[in-house]
py3Dmol code that shows the C-alpha trace and the ligand (Angstrom):
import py3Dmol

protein = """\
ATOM      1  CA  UNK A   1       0.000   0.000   0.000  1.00  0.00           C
ATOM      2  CA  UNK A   2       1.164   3.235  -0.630  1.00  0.00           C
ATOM      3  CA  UNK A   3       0.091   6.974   0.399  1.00  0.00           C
ATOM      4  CA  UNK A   4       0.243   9.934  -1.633  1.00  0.00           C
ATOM      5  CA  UNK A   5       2.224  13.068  -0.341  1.00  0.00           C
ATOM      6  CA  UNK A   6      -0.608  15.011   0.734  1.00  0.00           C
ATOM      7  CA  UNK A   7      -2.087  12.008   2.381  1.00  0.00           C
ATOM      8  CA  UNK A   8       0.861  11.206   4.197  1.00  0.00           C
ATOM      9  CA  UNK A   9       1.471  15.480   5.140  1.00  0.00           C
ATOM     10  CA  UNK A  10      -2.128  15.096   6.826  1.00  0.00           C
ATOM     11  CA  UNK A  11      -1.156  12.284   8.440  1.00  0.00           C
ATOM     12  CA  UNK A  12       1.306  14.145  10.066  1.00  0.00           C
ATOM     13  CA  UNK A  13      -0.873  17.709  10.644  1.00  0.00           C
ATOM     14  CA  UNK A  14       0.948  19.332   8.077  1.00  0.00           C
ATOM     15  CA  UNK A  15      -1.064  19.738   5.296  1.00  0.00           C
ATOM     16  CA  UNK A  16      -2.253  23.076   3.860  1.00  0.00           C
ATOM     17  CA  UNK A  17      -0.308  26.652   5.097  1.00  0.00           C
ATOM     18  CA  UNK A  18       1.073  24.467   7.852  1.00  0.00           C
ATOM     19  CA  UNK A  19       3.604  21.933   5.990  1.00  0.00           C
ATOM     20  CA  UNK A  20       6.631  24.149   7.258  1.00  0.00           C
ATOM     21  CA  UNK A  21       8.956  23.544   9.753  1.00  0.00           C
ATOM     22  CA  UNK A  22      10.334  27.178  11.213  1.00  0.00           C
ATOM     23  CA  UNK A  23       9.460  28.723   8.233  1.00  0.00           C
ATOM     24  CA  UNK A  24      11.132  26.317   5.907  1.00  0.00           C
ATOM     25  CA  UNK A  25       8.589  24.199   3.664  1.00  0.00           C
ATOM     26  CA  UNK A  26       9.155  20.255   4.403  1.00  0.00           C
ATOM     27  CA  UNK A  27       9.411  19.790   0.287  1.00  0.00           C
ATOM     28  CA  UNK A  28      12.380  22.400   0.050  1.00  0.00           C
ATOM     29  CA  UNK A  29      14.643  21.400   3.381  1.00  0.00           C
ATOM     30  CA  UNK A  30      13.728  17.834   2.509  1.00  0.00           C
ATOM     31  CA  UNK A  31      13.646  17.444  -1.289  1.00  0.00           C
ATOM     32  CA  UNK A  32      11.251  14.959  -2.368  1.00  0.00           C
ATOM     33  CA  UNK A  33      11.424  12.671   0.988  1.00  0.00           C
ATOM     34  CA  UNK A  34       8.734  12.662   3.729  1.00  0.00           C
ATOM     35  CA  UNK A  35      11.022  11.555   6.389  1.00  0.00           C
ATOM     36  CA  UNK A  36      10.910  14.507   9.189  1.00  0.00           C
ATOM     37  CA  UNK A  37      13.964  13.535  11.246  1.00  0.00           C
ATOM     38  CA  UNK A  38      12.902  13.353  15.168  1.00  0.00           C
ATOM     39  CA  UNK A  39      13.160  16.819  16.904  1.00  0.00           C
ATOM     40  CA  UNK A  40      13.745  18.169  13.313  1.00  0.00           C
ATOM     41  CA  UNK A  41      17.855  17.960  14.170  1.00  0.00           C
ATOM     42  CA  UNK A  42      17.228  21.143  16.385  1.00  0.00           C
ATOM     43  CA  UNK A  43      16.159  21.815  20.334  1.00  0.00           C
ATOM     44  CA  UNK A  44      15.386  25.265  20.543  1.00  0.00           C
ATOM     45  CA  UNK A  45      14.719  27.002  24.147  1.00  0.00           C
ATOM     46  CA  UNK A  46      14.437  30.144  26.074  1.00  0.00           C
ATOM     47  CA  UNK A  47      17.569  30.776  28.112  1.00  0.00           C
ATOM     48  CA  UNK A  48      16.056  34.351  30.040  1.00  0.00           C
ATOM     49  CA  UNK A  49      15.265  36.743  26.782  1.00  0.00           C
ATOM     50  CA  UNK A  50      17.544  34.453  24.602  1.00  0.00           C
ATOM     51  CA  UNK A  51      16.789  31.947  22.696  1.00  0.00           C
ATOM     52  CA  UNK A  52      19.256  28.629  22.100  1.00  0.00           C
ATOM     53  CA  UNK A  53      19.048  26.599  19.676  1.00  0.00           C
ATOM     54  CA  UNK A  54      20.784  23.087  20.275  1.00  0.00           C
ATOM     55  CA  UNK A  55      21.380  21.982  16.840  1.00  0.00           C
ATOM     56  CA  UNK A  56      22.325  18.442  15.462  1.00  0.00           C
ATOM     57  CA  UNK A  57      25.330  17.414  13.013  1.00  0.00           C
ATOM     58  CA  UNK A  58      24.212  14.518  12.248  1.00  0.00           C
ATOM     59  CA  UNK A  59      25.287  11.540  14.307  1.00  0.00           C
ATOM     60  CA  UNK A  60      28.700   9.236  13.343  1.00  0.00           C
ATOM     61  CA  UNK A  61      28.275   5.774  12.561  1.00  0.00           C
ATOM     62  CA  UNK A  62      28.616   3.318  15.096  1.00  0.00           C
ATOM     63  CA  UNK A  63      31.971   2.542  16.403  1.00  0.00           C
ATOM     64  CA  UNK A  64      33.596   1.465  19.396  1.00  0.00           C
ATOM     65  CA  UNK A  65      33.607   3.893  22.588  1.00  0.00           C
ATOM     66  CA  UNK A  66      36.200   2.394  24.659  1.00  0.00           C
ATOM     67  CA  UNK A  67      39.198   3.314  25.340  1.00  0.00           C
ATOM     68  CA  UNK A  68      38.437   6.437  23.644  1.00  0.00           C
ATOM     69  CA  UNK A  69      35.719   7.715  25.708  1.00  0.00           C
ATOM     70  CA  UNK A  70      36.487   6.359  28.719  1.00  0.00           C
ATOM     71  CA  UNK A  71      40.612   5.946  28.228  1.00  0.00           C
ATOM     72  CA  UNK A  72      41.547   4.941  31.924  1.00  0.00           C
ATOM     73  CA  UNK A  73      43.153   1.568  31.865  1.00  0.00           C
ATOM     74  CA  UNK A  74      42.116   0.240  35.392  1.00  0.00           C
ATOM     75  CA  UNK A  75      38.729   1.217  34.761  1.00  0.00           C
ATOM     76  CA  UNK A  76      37.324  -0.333  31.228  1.00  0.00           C
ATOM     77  CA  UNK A  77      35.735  -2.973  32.956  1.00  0.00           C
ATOM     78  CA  UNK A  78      33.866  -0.628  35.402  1.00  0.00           C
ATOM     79  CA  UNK A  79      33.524   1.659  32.218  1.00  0.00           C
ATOM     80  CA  UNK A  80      31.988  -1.426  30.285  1.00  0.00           C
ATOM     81  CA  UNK A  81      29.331  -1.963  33.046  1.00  0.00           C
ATOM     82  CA  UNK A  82      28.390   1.423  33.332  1.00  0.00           C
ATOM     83  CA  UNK A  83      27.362   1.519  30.057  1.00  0.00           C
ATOM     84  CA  UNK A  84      25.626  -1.768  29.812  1.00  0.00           C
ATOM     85  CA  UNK A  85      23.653  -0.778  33.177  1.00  0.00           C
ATOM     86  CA  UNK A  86      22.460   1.916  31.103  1.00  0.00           C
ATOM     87  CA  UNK A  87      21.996  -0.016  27.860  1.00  0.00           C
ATOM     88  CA  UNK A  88      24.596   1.372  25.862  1.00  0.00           C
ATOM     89  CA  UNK A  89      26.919  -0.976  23.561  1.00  0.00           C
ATOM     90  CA  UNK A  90      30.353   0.160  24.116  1.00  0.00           C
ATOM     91  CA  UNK A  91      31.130  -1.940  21.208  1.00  0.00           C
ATOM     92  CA  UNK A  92      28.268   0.275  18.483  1.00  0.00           C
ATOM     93  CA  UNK A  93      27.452   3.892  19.648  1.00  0.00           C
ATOM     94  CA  UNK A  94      26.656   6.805  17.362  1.00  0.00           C
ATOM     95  CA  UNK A  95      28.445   9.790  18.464  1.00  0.00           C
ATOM     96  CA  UNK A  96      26.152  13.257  18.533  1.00  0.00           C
ATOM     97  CA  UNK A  97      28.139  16.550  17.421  1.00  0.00           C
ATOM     98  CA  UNK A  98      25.793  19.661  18.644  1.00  0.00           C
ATOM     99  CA  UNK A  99      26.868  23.244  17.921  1.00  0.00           C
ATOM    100  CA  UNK A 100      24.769  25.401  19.744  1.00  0.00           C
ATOM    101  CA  UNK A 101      23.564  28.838  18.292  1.00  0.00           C
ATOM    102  CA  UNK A 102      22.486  31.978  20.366  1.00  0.00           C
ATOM    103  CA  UNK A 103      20.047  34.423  18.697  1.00  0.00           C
ATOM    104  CA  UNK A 104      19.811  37.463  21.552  1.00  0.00           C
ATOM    105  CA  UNK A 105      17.773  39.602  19.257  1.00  0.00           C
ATOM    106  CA  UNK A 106      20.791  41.228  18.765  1.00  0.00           C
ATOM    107  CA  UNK A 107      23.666  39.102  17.969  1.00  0.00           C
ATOM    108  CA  UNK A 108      23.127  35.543  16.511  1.00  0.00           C
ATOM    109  CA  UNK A 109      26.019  33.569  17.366  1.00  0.00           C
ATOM    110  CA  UNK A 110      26.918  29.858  16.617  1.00  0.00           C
ATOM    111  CA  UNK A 111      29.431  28.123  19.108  1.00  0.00           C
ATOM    112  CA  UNK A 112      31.411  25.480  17.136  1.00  0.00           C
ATOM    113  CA  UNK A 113      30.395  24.951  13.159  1.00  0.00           C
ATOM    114  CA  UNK A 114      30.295  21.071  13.190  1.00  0.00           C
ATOM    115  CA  UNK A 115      32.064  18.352  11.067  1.00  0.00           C
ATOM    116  CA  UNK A 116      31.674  20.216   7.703  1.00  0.00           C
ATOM    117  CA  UNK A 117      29.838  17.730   4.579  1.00  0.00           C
ATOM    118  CA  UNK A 118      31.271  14.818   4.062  1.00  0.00           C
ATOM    119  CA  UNK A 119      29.225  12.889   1.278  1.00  0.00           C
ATOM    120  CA  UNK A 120      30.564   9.668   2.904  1.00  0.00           C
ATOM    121  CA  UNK A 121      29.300  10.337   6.761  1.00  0.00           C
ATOM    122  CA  UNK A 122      26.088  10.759   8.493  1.00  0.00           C
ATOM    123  CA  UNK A 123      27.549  14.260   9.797  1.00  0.00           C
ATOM    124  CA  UNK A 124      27.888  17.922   7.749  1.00  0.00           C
ATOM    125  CA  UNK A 125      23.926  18.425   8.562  1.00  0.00           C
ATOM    126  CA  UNK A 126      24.157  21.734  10.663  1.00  0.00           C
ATOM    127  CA  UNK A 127      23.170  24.044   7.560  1.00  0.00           C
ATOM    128  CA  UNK A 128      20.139  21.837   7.138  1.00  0.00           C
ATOM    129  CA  UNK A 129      18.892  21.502  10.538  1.00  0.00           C
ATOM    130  CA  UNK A 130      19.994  25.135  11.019  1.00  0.00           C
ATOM    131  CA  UNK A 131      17.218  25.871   7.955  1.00  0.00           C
ATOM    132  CA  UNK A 132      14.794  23.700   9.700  1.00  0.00           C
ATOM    133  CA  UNK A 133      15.325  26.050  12.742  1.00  0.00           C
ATOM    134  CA  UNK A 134      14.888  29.411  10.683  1.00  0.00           C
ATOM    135  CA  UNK A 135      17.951  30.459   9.990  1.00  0.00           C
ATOM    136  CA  UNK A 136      20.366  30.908   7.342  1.00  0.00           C
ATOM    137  CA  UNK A 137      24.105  30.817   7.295  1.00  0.00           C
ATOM    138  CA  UNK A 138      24.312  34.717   6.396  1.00  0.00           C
ATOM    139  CA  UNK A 139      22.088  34.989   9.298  1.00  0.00           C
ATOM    140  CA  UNK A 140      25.188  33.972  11.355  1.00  0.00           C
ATOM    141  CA  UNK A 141      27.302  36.953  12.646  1.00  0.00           C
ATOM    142  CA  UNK A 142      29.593  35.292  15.121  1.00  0.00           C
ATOM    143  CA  UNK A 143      30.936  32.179  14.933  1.00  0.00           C
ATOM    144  CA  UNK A 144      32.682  30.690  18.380  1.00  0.00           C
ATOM    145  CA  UNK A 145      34.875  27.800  18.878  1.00  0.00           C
ATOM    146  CA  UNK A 146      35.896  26.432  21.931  1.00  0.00           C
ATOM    147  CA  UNK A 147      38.555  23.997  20.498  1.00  0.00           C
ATOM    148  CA  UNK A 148      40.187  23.018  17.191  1.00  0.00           C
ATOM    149  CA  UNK A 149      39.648  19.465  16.674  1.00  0.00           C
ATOM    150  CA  UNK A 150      38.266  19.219  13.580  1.00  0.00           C
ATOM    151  CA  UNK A 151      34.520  18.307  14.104  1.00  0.00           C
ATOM    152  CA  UNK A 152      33.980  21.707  15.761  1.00  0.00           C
ATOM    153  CA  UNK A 153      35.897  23.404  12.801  1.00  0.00           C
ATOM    154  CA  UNK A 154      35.476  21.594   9.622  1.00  0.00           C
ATOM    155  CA  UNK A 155      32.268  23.033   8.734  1.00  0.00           C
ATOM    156  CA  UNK A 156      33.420  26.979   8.961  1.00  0.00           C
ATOM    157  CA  UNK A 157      34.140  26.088   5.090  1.00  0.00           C
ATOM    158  CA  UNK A 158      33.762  23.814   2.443  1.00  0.00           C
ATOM    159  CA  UNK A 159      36.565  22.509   0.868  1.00  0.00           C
ATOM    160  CA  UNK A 160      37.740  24.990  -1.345  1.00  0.00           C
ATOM    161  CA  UNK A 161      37.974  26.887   1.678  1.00  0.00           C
ATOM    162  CA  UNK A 162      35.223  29.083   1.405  1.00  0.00           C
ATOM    163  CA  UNK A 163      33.281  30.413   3.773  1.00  0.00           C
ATOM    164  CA  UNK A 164      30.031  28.775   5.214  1.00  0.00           C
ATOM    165  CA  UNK A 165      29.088  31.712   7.425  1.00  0.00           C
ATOM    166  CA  UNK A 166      30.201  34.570   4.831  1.00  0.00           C
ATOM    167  CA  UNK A 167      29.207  37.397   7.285  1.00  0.00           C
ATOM    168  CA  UNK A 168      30.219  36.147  10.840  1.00  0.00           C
ATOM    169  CA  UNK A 169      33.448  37.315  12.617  1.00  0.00           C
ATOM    170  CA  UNK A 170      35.029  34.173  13.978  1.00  0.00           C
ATOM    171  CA  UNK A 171      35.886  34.640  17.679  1.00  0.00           C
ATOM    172  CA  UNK A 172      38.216  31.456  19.707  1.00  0.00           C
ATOM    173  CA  UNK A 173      40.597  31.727  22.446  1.00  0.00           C
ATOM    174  CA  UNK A 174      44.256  33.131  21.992  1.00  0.00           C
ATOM    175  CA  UNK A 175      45.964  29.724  23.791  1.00  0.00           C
ATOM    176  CA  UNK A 176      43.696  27.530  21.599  1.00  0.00           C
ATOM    177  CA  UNK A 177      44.633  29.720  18.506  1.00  0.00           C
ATOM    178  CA  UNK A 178      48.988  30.085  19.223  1.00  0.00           C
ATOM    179  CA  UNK A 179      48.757  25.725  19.935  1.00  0.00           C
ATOM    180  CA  UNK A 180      47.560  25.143  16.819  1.00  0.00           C
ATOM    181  CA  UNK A 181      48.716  27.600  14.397  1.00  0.00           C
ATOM    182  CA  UNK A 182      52.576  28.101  15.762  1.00  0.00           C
ATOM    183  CA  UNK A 183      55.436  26.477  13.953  1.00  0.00           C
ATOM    184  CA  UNK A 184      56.296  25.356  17.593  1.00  0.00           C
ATOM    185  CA  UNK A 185      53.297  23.214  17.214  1.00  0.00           C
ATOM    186  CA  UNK A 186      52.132  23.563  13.707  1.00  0.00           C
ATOM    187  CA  UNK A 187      53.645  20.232  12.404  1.00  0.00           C
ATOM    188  CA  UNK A 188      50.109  19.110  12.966  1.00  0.00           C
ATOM    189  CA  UNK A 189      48.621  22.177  13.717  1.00  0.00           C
ATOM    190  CA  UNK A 190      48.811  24.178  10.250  1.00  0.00           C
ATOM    191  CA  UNK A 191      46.924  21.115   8.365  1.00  0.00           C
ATOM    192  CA  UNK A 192      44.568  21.189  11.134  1.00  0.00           C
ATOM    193  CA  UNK A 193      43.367  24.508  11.065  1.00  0.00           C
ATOM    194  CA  UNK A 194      44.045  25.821   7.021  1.00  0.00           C
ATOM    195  CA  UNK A 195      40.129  26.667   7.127  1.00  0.00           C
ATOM    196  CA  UNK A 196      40.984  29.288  10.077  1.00  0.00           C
ATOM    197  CA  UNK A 197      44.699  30.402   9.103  1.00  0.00           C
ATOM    198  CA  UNK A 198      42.133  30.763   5.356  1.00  0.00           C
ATOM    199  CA  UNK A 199      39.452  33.304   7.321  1.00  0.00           C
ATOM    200  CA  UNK A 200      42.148  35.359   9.994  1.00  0.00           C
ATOM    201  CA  UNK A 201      40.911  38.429   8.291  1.00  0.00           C
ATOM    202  CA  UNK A 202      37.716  37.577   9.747  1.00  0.00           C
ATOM    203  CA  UNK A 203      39.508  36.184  13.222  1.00  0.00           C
ATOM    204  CA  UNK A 204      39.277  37.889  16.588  1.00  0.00           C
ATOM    205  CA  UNK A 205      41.555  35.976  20.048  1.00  0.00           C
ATOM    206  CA  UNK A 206      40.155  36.478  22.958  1.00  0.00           C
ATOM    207  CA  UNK A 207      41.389  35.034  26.177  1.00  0.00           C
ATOM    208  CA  UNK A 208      39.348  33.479  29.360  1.00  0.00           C
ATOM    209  CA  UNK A 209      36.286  35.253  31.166  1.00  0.00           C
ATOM    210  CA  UNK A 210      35.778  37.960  28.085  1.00  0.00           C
ATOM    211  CA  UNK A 211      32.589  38.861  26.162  1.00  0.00           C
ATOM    212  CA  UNK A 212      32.133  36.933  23.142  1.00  0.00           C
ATOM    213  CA  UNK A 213      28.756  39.471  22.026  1.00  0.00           C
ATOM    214  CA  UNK A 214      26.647  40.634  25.246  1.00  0.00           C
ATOM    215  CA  UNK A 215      25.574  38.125  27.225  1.00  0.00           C
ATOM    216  CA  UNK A 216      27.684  35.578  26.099  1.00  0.00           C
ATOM    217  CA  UNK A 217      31.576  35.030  27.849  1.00  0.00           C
ATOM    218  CA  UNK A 218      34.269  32.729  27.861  1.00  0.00           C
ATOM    219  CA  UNK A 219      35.092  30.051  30.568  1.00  0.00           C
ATOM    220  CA  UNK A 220      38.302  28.927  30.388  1.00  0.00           C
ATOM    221  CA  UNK A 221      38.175  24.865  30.932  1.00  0.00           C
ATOM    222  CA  UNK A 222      42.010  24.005  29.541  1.00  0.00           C
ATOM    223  CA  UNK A 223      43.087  20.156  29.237  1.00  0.00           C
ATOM    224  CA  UNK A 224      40.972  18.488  26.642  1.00  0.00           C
ATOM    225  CA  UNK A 225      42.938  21.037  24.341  1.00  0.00           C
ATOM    226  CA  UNK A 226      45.192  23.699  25.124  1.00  0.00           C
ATOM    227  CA  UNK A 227      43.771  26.137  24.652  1.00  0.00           C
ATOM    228  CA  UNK A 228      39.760  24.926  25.281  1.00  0.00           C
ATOM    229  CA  UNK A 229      37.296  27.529  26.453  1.00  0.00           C
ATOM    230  CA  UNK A 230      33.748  26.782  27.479  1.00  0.00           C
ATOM    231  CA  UNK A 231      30.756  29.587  26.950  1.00  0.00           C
ATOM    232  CA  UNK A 232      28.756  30.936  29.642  1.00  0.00           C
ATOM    233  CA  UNK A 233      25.524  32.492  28.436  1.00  0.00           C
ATOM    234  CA  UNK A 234      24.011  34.545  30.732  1.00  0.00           C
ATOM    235  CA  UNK A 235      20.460  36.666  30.307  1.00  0.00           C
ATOM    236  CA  UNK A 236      18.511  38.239  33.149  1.00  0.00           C
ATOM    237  CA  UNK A 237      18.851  35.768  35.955  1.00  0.00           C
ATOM    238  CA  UNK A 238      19.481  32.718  33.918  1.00  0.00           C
ATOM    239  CA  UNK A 239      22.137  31.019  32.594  1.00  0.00           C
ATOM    240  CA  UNK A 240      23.561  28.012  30.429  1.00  0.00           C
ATOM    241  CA  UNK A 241      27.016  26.319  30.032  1.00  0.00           C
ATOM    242  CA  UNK A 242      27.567  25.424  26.669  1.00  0.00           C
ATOM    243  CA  UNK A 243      30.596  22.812  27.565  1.00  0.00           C
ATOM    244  CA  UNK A 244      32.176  22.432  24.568  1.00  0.00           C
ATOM    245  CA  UNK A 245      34.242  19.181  25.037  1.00  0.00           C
ATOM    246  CA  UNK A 246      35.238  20.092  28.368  1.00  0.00           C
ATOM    247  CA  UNK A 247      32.309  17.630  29.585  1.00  0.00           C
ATOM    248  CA  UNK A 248      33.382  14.474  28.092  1.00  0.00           C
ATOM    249  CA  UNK A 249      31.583  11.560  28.130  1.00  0.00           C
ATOM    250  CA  UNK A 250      27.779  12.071  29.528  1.00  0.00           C
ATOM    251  CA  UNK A 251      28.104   8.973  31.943  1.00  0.00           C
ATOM    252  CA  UNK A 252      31.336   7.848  32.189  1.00  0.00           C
ATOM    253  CA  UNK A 253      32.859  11.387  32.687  1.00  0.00           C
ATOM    254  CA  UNK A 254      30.708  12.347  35.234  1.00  0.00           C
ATOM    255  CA  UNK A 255      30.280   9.108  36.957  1.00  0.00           C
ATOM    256  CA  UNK A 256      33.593   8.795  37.129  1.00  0.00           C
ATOM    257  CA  UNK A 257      35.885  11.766  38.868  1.00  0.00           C
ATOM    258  CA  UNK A 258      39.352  10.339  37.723  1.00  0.00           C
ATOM    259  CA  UNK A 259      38.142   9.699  34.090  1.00  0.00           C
ATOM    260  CA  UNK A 260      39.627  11.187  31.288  1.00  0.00           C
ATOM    261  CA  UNK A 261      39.354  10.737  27.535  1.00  0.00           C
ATOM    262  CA  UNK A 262      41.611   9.223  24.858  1.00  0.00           C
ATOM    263  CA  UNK A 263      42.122  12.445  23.303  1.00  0.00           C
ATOM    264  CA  UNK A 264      42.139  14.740  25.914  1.00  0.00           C
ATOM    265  CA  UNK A 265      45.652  16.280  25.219  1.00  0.00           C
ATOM    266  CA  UNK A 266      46.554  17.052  29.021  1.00  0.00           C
ATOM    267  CA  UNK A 267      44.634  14.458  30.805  1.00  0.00           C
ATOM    268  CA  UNK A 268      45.619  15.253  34.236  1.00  0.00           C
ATOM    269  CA  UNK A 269      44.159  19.086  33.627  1.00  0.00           C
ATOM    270  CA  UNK A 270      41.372  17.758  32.190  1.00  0.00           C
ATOM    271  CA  UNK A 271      40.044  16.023  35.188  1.00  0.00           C
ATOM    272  CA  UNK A 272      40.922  19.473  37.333  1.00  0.00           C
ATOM    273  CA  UNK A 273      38.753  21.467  34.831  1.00  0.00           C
ATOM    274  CA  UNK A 274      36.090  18.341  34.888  1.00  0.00           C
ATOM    275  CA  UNK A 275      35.827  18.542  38.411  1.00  0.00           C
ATOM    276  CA  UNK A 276      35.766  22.570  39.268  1.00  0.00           C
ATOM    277  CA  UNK A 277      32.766  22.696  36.138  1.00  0.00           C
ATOM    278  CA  UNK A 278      30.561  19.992  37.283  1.00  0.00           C
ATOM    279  CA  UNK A 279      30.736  21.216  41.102  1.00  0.00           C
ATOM    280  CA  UNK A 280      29.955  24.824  39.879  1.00  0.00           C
ATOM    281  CA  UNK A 281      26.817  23.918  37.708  1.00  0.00           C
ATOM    282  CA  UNK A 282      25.791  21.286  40.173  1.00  0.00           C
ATOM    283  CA  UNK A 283      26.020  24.067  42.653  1.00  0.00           C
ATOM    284  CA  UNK A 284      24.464  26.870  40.654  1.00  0.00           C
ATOM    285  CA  UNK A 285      21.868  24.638  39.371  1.00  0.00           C
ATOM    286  CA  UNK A 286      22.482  25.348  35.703  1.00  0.00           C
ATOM    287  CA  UNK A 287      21.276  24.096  32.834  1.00  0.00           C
ATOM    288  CA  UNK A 288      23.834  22.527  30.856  1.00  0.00           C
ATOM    289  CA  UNK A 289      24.972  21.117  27.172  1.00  0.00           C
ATOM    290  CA  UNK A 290      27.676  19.047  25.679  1.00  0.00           C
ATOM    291  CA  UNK A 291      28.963  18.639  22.139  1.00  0.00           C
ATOM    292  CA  UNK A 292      28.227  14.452  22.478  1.00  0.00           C
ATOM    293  CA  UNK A 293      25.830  14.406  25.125  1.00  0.00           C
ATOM    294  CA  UNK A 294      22.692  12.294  23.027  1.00  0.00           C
ATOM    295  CA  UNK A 295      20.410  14.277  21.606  1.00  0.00           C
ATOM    296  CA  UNK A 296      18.483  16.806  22.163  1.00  0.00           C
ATOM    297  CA  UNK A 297      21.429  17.476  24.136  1.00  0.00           C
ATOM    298  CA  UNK A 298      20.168  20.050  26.967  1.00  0.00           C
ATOM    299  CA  UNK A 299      19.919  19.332  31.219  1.00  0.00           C
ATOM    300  CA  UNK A 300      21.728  19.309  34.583  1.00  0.00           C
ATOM    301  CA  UNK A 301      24.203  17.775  36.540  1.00  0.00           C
ATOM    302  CA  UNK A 302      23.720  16.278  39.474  1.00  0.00           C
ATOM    303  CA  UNK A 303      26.166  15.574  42.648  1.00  0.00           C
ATOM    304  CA  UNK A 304      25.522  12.176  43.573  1.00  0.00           C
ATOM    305  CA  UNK A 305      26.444  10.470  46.884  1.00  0.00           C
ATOM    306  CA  UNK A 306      29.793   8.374  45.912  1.00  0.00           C
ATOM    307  CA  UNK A 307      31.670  11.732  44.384  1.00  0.00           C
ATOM    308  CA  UNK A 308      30.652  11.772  40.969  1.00  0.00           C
ATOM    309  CA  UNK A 309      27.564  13.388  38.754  1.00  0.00           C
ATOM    310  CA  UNK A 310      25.061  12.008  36.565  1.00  0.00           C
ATOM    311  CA  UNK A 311      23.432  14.246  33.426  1.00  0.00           C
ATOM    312  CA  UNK A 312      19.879  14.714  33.921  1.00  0.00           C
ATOM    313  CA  UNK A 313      18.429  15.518  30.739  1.00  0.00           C
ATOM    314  CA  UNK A 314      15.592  18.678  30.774  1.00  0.00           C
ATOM    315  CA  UNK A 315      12.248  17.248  29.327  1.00  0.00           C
ATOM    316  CA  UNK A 316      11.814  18.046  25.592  1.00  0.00           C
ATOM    317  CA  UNK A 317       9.772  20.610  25.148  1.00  0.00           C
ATOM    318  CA  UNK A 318       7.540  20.786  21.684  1.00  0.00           C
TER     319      UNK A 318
END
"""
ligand_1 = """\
1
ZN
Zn 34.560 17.083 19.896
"""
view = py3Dmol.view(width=600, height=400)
view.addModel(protein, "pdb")
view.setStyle({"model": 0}, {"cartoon": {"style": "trace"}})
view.addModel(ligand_1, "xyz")
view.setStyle({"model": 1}, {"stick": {}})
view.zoomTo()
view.show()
């Protein structure tokens, strides 16, 4: 049996003026195909007078998360049970990449741009789901990134090096920017980051605890990188912390206070900066994301009664 378009559009309550999604018809984000993706590949909220928009990459394709999510040696078999307890494979998870953008009716500003298209991954979807959510990329006119690694820098450009945001200012730490881009460390660091050292006409270092745009400052939260800075967004009375990678893994991170990650380049720091984050949002009762937490990406953290934190995720809100 098959259904016709229209049929299957009022199946789903969107036939008629009301087959958009944020302003974007289904047919043109979507081409021909009726699949709506769950949450539309956005979670947007009110942060005081802002509003946040979580927004999906895409997820990876499922590999392996030990060691690199949970990289301690004398704990992969405590790791392992975590996850099965909460009915994860470690062997077959999908990793979530989730820059976040901040539209304060003044400044719209996207924190990290995502893995950039790859016609071979799952990933590369934040333009898309950025559509889906209303905006487009010359809407953009800050982008953020906390960190260099290159699925929170890739998509600034496409291949050719062009820009994806053609109007934002791009806007990272000075640490983050000197590790990466200095012949001290560019042996790596130059390949790396070609689609920044390609836009520093556009590029603006700032270092830890300054304004990003009003309402939106830096945290420093060094160890997973160098030079890694967290964002504080802060309107009225309320506030968010947009982690970055600084988080880690959503369990095994926080239920763990000695865990660190494979790639966390100074492990030892990264635990410190682990540590002093989760006992200040825990504290200050703030809502919270993470780059991989699972979709739709947005809660709390909780102090729990052996030293460590779980992630309680806020209710989804339609
Ligand atoms: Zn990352």
């Amino acid at each position: 049996m098959s259904i016709s378009r229209r049929e299957a559009l009022k199946t789903l309550g969107l036939v008629g003026a009301a087959a958009s999604i944020g302003g974007v018809s289904v047919g043109q984000a979507q081409s021909s195909s009726l699949v709506i993706p769950n949450g539309a590949g956005f979670n947007r909220i009110k942060v005081g007078e802002f509003t946040v928009v979580v927004l999906s990459d895409g997820q990876g394709n499922p590999s392996a998360l030990l060691p690199n999510w949970g990289a301690n040696p004398e704990l992969q078999d405590e790791f392992k049970a975590t996850l099965k307890a909460n009915y994860i494979d470690p062997a077959a998870v999908r990793n979530n990449f989730h820059p976040v953008l901040v539209d304060t009716g003044k400044n719209k500003v996207l924190i990290d741009s995502g893995n950039g298209v790859n016609t071979n991954a799952p990933t590369g979807r934040l333009v898309n789901h950025l559509a889906l959510a209303g905006y487009k990329p010359e809407d953009i006119d800050t982008v953020f990134l906390t960190h260099f690694h290159g699925d929170h820098i890739n998509g600034l450009t496409n291949a050719q090096t062009q820009a994806i945001f053609p109007k934002a200012q791009l806007i990272t730490g000075e640490a983050e920017h000197t590790f990466w881009t200095k012949p001290a460390t560019g042996a790596v660091g130059a390949g790396v980051a070609k689609n920044i050292v390609s836009q520093s006409a556009k590029l603006k270092l700032i270092r830890e605890g300054m304004e990003i745009v009003p309402g939106l400052s830096t945290v420093a939260s060094y160890g997973h990188t160098p030079g890694h800075q967290s964002v504080l967004i802060s309107s009225g009375t309320s506030q968010m912390m947009v982690f970055g990678d600084a988080a880690g893994h959503f369990l095994l991170s926080l239920n763990y206070p000695s865990a660190y990650l494979g790639f966390d380049a100074d492990k030892p720091a990264a635990v410190k900066t682990r540590a002093s984050l989760f006992r200040r949002v825990a504290g200050e009762r703030m809502l919270v994301t993470g780059y991989h937490f699972p979709f739709p990406g947005v809660g709390y953290i909780r102090k729990r009664n052996w030293g460590g934190y779980e992630f309680v995720p806020a209710a989804f809100q339609f």
